[in-house]
C-alpha positions in Angstrom: 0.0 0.0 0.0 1.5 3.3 -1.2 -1.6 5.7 -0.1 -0.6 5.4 3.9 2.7 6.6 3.1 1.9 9.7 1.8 1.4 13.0 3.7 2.8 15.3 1.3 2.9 16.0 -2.9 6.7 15.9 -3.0 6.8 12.5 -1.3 5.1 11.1 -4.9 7.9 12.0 -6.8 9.9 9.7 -5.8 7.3 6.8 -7.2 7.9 5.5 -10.4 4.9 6.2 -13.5 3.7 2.3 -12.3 3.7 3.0 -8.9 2.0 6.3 -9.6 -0.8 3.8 -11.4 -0.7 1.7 -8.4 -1.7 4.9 -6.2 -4.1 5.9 -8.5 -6.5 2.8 -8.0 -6.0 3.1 -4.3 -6.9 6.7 -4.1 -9.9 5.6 -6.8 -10.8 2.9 -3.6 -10.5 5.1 -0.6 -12.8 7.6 -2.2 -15.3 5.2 -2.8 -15.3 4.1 0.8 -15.1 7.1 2.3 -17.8 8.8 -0.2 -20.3 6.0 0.7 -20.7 6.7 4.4 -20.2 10.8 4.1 -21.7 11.3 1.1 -20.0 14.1 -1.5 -19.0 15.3 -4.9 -17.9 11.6 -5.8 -17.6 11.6 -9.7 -16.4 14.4 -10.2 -13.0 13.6 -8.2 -13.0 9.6 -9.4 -12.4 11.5 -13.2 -9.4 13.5 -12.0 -7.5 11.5 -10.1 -4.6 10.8 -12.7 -4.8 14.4 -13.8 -3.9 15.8 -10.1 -1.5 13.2 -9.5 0.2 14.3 -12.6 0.3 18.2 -11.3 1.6 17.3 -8.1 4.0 15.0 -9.4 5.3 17.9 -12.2 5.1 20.6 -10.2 5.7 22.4 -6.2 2.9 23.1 -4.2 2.6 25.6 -2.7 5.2 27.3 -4.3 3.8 26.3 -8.0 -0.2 27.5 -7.8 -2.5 25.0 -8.4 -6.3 26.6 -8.8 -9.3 24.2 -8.5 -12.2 26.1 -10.8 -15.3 25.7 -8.5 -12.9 23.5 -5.8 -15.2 20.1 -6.0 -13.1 18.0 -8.0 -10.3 18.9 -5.4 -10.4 15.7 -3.1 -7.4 14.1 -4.8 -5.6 17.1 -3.9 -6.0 17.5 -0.4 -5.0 13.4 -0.2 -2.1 14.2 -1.7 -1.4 17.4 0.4 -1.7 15.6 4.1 -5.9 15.4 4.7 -6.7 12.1 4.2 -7.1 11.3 7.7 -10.0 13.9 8.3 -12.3 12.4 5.5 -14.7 11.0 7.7 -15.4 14.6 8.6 -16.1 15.8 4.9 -18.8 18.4 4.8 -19.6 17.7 8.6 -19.7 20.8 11.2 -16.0 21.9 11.8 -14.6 19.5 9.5 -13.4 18.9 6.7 -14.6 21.3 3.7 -16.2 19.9 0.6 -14.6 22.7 -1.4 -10.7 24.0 -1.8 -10.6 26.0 1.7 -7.4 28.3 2.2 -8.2 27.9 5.9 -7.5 24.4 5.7 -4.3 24.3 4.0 -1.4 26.4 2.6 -1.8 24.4 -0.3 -5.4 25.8 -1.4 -4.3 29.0 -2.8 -8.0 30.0 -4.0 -11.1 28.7 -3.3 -14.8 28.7 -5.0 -17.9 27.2 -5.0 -19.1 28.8 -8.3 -17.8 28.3 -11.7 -15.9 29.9 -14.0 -13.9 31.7 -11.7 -10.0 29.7 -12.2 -8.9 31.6 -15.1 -9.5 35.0 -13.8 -7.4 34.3 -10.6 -4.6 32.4 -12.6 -4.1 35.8 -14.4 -4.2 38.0 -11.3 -1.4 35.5 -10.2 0.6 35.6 -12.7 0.5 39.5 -13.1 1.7 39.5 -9.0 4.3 36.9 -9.7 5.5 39.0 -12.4 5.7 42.1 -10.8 7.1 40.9 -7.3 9.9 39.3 -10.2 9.1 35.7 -8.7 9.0 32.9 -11.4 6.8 30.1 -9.5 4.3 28.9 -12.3 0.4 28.9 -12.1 -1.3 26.6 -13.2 -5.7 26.7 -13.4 -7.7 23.5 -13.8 -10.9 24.3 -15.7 -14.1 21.5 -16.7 -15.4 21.9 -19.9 -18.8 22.9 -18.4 -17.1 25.7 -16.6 -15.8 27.1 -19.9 -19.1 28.0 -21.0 -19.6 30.6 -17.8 -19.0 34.1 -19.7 -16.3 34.8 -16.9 -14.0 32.3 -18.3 -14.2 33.4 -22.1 -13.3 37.1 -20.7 -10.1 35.8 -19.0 -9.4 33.6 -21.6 -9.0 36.6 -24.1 -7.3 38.7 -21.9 -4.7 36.1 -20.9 -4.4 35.8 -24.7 -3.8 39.6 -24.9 -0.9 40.0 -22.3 0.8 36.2 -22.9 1.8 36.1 -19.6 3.5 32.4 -19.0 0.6 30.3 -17.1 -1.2 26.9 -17.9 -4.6 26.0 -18.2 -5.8 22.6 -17.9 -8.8 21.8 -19.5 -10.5 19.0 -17.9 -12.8 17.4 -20.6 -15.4 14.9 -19.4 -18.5 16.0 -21.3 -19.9 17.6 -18.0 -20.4 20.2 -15.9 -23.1 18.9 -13.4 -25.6 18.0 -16.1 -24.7 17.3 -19.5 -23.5 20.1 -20.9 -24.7 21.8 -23.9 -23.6 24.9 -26.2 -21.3 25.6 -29.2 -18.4 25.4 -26.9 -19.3 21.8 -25.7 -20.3 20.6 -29.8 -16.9 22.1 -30.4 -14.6 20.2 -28.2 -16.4 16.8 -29.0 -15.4 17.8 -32.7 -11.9 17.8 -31.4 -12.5 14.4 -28.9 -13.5 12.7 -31.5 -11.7 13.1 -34.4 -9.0 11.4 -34.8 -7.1 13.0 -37.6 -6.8 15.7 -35.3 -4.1 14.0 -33.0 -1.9 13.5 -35.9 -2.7 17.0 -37.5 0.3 19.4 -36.1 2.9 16.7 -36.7 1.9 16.1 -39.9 1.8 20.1 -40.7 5.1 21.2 -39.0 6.5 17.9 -41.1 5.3 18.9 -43.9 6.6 22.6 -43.2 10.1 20.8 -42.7 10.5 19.7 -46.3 10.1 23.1 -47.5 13.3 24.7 -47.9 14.1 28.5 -46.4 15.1 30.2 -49.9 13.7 33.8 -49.6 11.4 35.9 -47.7 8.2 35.4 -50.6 8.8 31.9 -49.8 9.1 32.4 -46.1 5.5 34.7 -45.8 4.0 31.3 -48.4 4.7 29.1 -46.0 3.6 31.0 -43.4 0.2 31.3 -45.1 0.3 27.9 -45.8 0.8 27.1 -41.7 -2.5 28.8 -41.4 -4.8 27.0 -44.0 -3.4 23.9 -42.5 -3.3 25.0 -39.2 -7.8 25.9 -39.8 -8.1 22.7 -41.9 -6.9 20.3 -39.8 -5.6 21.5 -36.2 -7.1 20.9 -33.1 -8.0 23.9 -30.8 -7.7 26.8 -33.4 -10.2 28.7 -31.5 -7.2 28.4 -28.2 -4.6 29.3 -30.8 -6.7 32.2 -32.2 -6.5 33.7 -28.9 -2.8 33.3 -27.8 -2.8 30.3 -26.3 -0.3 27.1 -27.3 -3.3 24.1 -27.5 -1.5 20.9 -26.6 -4.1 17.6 -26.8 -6.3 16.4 -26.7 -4.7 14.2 -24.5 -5.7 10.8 -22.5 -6.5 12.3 -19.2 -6.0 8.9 -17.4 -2.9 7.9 -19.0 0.2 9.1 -16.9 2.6 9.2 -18.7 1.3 10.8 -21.4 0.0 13.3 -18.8 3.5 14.0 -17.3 5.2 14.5 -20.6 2.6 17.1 -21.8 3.0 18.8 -18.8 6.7 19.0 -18.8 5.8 20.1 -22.8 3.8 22.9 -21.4 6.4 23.6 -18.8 8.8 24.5 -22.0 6.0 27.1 -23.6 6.9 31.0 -22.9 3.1 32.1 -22.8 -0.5 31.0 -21.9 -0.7 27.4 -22.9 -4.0 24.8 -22.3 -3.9 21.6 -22.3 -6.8 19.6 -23.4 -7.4 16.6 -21.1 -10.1 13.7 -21.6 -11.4 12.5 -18.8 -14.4 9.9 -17.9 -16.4 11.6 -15.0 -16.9 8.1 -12.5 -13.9 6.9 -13.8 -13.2 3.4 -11.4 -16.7 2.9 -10.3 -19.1 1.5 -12.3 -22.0 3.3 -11.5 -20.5 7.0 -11.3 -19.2 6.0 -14.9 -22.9 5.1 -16.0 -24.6 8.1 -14.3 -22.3 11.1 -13.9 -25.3 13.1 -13.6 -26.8 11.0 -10.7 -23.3 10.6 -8.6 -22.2 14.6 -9.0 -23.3 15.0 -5.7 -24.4 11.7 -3.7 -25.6 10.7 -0.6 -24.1 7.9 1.3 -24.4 4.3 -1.0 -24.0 0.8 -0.5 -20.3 0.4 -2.4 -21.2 -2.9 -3.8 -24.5 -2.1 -5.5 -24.5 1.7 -5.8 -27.9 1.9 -3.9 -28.8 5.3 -2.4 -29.4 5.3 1.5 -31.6 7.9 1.9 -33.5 9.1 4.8 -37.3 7.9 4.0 -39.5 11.0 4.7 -41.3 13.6 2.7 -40.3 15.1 -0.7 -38.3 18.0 -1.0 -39.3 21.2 -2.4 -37.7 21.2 -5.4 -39.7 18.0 -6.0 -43.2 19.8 -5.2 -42.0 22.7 -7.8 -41.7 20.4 -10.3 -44.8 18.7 -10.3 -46.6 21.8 -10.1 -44.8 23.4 -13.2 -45.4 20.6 -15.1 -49.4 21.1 -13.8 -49.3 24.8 -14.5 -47.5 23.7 -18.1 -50.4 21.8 -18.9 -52.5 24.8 -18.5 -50.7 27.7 -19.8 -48.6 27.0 -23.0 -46.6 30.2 -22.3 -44.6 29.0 -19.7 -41.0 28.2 -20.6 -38.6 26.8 -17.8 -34.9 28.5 -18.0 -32.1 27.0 -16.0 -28.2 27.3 -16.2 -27.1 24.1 -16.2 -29.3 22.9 -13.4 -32.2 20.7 -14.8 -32.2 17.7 -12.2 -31.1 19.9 -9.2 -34.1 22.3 -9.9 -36.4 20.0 -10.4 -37.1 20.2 -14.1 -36.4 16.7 -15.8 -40.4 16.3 -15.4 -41.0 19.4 -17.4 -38.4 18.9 -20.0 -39.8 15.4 -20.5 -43.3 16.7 -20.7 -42.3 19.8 -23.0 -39.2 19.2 -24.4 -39.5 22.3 -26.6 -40.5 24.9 -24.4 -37.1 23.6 -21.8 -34.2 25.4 -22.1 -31.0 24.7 -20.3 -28.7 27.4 -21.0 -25.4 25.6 -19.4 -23.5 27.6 -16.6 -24.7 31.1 -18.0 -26.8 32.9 -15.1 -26.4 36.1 -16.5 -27.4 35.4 -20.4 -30.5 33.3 -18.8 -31.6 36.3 -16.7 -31.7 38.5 -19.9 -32.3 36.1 -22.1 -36.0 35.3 -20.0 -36.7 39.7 -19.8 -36.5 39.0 -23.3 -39.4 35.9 -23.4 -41.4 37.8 -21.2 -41.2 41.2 -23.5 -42.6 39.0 -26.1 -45.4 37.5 -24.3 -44.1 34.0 -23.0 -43.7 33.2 -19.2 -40.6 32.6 -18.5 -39.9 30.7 -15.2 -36.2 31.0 -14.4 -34.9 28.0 -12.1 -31.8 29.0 -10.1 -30.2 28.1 -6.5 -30.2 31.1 -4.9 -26.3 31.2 -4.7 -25.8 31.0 -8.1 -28.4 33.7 -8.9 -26.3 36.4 -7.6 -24.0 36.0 -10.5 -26.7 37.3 -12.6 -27.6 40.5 -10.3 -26.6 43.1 -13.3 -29.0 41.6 -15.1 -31.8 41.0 -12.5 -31.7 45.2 -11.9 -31.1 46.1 -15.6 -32.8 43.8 -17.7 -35.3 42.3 -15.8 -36.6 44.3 -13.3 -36.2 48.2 -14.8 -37.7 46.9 -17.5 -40.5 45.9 -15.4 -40.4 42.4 -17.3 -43.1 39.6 -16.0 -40.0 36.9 -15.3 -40.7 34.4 -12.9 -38.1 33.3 -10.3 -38.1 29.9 -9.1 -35.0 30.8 -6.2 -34.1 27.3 -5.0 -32.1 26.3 -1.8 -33.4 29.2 0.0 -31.7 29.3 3.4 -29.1 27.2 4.6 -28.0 24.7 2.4 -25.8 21.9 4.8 -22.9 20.4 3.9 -22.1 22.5 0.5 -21.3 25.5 3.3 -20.5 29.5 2.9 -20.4 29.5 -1.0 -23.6 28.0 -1.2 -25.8 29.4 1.2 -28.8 31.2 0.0 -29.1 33.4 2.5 -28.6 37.1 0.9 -31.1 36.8 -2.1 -33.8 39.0 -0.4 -31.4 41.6 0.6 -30.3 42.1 -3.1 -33.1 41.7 -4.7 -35.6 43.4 -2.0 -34.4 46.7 -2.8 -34.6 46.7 -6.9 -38.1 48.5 -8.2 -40.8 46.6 -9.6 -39.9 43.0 -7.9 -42.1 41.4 -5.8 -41.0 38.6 -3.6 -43.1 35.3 -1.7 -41.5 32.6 0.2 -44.6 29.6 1.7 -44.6 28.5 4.8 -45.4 24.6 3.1 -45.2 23.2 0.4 -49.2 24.0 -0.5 -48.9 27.4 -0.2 -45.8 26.9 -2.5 -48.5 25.7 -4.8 -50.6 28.6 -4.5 -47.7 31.4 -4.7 -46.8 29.5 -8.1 -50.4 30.0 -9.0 -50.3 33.3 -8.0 -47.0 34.2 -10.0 -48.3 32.7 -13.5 -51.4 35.1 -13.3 -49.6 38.0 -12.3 -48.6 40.7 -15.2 -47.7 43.6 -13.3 -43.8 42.7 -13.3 -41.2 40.6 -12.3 -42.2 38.4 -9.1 -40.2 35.5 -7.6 -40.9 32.5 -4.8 -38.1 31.3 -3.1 -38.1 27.9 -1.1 -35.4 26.2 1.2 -33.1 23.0 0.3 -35.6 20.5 2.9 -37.8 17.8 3.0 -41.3 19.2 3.0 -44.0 19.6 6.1 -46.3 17.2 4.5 -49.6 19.2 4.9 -52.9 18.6 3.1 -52.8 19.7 -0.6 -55.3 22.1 -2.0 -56.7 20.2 -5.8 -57.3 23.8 -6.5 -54.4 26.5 -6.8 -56.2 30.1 -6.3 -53.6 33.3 -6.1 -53.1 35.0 -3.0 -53.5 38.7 -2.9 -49.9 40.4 -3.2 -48.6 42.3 -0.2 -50.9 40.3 2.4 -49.8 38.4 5.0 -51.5 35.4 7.3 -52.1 35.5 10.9 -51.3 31.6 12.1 -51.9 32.2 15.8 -53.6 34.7 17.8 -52.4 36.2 21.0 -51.2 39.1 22.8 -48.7 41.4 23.6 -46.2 40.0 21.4 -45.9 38.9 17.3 -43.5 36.6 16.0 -43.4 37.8 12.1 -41.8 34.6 10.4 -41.3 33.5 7.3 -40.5 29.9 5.4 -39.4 27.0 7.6 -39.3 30.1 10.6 -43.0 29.5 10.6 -43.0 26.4 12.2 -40.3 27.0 14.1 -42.4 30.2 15.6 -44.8 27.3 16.3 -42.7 25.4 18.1 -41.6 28.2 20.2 -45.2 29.5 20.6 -45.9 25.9 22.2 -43.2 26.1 24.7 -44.2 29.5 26.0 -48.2 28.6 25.7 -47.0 26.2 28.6 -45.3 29.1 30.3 -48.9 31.6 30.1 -47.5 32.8 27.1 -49.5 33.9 24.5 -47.5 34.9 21.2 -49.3 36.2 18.1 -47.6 34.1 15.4 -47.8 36.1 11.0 -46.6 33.9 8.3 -45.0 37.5 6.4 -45.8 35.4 3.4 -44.2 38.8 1.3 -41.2 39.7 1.8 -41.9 43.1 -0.3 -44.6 44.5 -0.8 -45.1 44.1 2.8 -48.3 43.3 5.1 -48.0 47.2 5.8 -52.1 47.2 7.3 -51.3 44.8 9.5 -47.8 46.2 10.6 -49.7 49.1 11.6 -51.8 47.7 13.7 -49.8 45.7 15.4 -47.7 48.5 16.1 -51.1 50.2 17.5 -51.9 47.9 19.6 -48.5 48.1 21.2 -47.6 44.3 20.4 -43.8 43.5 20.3 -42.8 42.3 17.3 -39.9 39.3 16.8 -38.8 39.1 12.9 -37.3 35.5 12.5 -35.7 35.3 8.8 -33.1 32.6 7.8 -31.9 34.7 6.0 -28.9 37.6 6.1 -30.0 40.0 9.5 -28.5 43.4 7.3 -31.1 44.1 4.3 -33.9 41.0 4.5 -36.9 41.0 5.9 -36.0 42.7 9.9 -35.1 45.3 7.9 -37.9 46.1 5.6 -40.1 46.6 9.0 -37.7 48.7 10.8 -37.6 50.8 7.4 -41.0 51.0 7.3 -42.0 52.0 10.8 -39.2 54.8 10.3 -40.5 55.9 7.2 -44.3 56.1 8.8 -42.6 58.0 12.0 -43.6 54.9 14.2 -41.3 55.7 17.4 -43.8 53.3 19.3 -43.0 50.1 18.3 -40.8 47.3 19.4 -39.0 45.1 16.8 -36.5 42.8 17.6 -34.7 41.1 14.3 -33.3 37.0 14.5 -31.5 36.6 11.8 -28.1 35.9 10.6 -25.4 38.3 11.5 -22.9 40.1 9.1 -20.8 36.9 8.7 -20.5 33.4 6.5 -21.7 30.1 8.2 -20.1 27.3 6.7 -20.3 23.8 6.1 -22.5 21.6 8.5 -25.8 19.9 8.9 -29.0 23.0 8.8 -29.7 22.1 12.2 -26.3 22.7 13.2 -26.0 26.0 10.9 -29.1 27.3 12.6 -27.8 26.6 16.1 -24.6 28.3 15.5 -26.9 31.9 14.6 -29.6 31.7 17.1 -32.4 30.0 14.7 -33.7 27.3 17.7 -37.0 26.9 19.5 -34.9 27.6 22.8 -33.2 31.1 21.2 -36.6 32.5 20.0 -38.4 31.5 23.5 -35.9 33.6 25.6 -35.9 36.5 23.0 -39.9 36.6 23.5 -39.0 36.5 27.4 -36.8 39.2 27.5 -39.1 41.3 25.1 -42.1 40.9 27.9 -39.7 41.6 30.7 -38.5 44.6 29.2 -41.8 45.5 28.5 -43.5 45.3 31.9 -40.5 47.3 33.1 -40.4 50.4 30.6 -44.4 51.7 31.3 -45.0 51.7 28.2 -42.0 53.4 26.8 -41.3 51.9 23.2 -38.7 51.6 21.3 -36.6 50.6 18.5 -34.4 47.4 19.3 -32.6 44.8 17.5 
């Protein structure tokens, strides 16, 4: 066994290319076993396990800069750079992170948990290495799925422009998280799959040879001729085109192949990419068969790839789904939109149903934000799927095409809240704080999973604007269903449970946990008003009002970001209606990132429990009791 031995990268150059095989196959192994008890990103890192051995083996880390794009295909690397002996803490509450974590290691020189984002900070390195007059190398590893993000076409034409020496590595496995689609993706399987191409710049620069140098007309022919060739037959012209030495494609599995085209690279004074082939799964049967499937996976029984997964409820996502494809049926408008997302949003139903009004965009946010203002402007109802995360990469486009505007888009804003194990790059916890403030919007989140139903009902006959529903990455409550979907009236909230003297103003998941709360005190002589603040803009501003009237103290409890959500719309509004009266204390989640962990352990860690809200409702009736009367504003 070679894998026990090793505890840091230099230690594997030492090994020979067979033994480096031989590690290969155990590294293949221990991820499988580990992966099938913690869960995690399992394909993705069985593809690139030759490729990363490859780096390490070629080059010095830390010194040389190795940059994971999106950080999730990085498990190989932290084996190799002394972790593997916290893996049975991947993705668990202070433990091991699931992503490339600088915190972690001084080998994880940048980390990222969107796309698209490698190339950009293999230039800014290479611009500080250059000025500091260091001459360490940097090095980006890019998928092919991550290409299409517009971020990485920009840095690929300005590291063209300046030639600074770095290396891309293009990691080709036909996949991003889905299969990927685009002219980019048809492109590189033109150059996969034919094979003339891996002969084509031999045979040209042989063919070259055999001219002899006898003049500069003859010279500036040849030339010319290097071109044609070079556009007839070359692979990666479109890489050349913009200043970059293409070297591949290349066997990503094959060693030595890998280590000699890296040392090739090595040689290049510029921006060189090398084109790698990889099989997303590679080692494990069932990854290999269903990339898709085993992206991201819960723990599975090694032997037969069976799923364990909890039996409960559906999730959310799964609810939205059905009901697009209900709402579908009915309205031959809608069009579903998603950037590369189509089985974690929910949509394989709808594009089965309607293959033709489906469109998955690939990893494109932005161009799918403007791209649905436009379907909208022309009549169609376009219902844009996106995680929450990943829709702040298309903000620009959210405030200037979309929303100014005024254009009827529909959000569907996925993992809404805390997401788990995936951690601070992943949390959708600041959508209504960026998107609350933008004219025109309006903005729902259910309590259930049936009033889910309804606020989709109430987004597809709404024509006044844009208008989004966002829901949280959880099993659902598993309420009655309403056969009927009716709209609710915009702006007005639902009053749950009466009481008196104080108002817990929740919204999402909150609601029940207001519930629970409201339980414990009931058994204290506590009677708590409990509002499901259903909109999260326009607001319930009639029954604010009144509550404020009345003198009731209010709790706000948002899983979401404490600075621009919800707490802060009613604070803003009792200050803009000179309310000086009213109390309003805000539970939320403070000006910093929560990372990686189970959601019941990410709500503990900010306040979010049954146990939190009980004594903030305690202390708000104390205080009350003891000011006579006096009110305030407190947070």
């Amino acid at each position: 066994m070679l894998l026990p031995n090793i505890k840091h990268p230099d230690q594997i150059k030492k090994l020979s290319v067979g033994e480096l095989a031989d590690l290969a196959g155990e590294i293949r192994q221990f991820l499988i076993e580990k992966l099938s008890v913690t869960g995690g990103h399992l394909a993705s890192n069985l593809g690139v396990v030759e490729l990363t051995l490859a780096l390490h083996y070629c080059f010095e880390s830390p010194r040389d800069k190795m940059i994971y794009d999106v950080g999730h295909q990085a498990y190989v690397h932290k084996i190799l750079t002394g972790r593997m002996d916290q893996f049975d803490t991947l993705r668990k509450h202070k433990g091991l992170c699931g992503f490339v974590k600088r915190a972690e290691s001084e080998h994880d020189v940048w980390e990222a948990g969107h796309s698209s984002t490698s190339l950009s900070a293999a230039m800014g390195m290479a611009l500080a290495r250059d000025l500091k007059g260091e001459n360490n190398r940097v090095i980006a590893m890019i998928g092919d799925g991550a290409l299409t993000g517009g971020m990485a076409f920009e840095a690929l034409n300005h590291i063209g422009h300046e030639k600074k020496k770095l290396m891309v590595v293009l990691n080709d496995n036909e996949m991003s998280i889905a299969p990927n689609v685009g002219a980019m993706h048809n492109y590189l399987s033109k150059i996969r799959s034919d094979r003339h191409y891996l002969r084509a710049k031999d045979e040209v620069e042989s063919l070259l040879k055999k001219i002899p140098a006898i003049g500069d007309k003859l010279a500036k022919t040849a030339e010319r001729m290097k071109d044609s060739l070079k556009y007839m037959m070359v692979p990666g012209v479109l890489f050349e085109e913009l200043g970059f030495t293409y070297l591949g494609p290349v066997d990503g599995h094959d060693l030595s192949k890998l280590i000699d085209t890296l040392r090739q690279a090595d040689n290049v004074d510029g921006p060189v990419l090398i084109h790698a082939v990889t099989t997303k799964g590679k080692g494990y049967r069932p990854a290999e068969s269903d990339s898709h499937k085993w992206h991201g996976i819960s723990p599975y029984k090694i032997e037969s790839g069976q799923v364990l997964k909890a039996v409960g409820n559906p999730m959310y996502t799964e609810i939205f789904g059905q009901t697009l494809v209900e709402l579908g049926e009915q309205d031959k408008r809608i069009v579903a939109v998603t950037p590369a997302m189509p089985g974690g949003s929910g949509l394989i139903p709808f594009s089965e149903k309607f293959p033709e009004r489906m469109i998955d965009v690939g990893i494109a946010e932005q161009h799918a934000a403007t791209m649905c203002a436009a379907l909208a402007m022309e009549g169609m109802k376009p219902v844009y799927a996106v995680y929450s995360t990943f829709m702040q990469r298309a903000y620009d486009q959210i405030v200037h095409d979309i929303c100014r505007h005024n254009a009827n888009v529909m959000f569907a804003i996925d993992r809404a809240g805390f997401v788990g194990p995936d951690g601070e790059t992943h949390q959708g916890v600041y959508d209504i704080a960026f998107m609350r403030h933008i004219p025109n919007i309006v903005l729902m989140m259910p309590k259930d999973e049936n009033e889910l139903r309804h606020m989709m009902k109430t987004a597809l006959e709404y024509n006044d604007g844009p208008i989004a529903y966002r829901y949280p990455r959880i099993n659902v409550a598993g309420v009655t269903m309403d056969k009927e979907l009716v709209p609710i009236p915009i702006g007005k909230w639902e009053m749950v449970r009466s009481g008196e003297g104080c108002a817990i103003l929740a919204m999402g998941p909150m609601v029940q946990l207001a519930e629970e709360a409201a339980d414990m005190l009931k058994r204290e002589g506590i009677q708590v008003q409990i509002v499901n603040a259903r909109f999260l803009k326009p607001l319930d501003e009639e029954m604010l009002s009144k509550l404020a009237a009345s003198g009731t103290a209010m709790v706000v409890l948002e899983e979401a970001s404490q600075a621009g959500s919800l707490g802060s719309a009613v604070l803003e509004f009792f200050a803009a209606q000179g309310t000086h009266n009213a109390v309003v204390s805000l539970m939320g989640i403070e000006d910093r990132f929560i990372e990686h962990g189970s959601i019941k352990e990410q709500r503990t860690e900010v306040g979010l429990t049954t146990e939190a809200v009980c004594a903030e409702i305690r202390g708000l009736i104390s205080s009350s009791s003891t000011s006579a009367g006096k009110r305030s504003f407190s947070s």
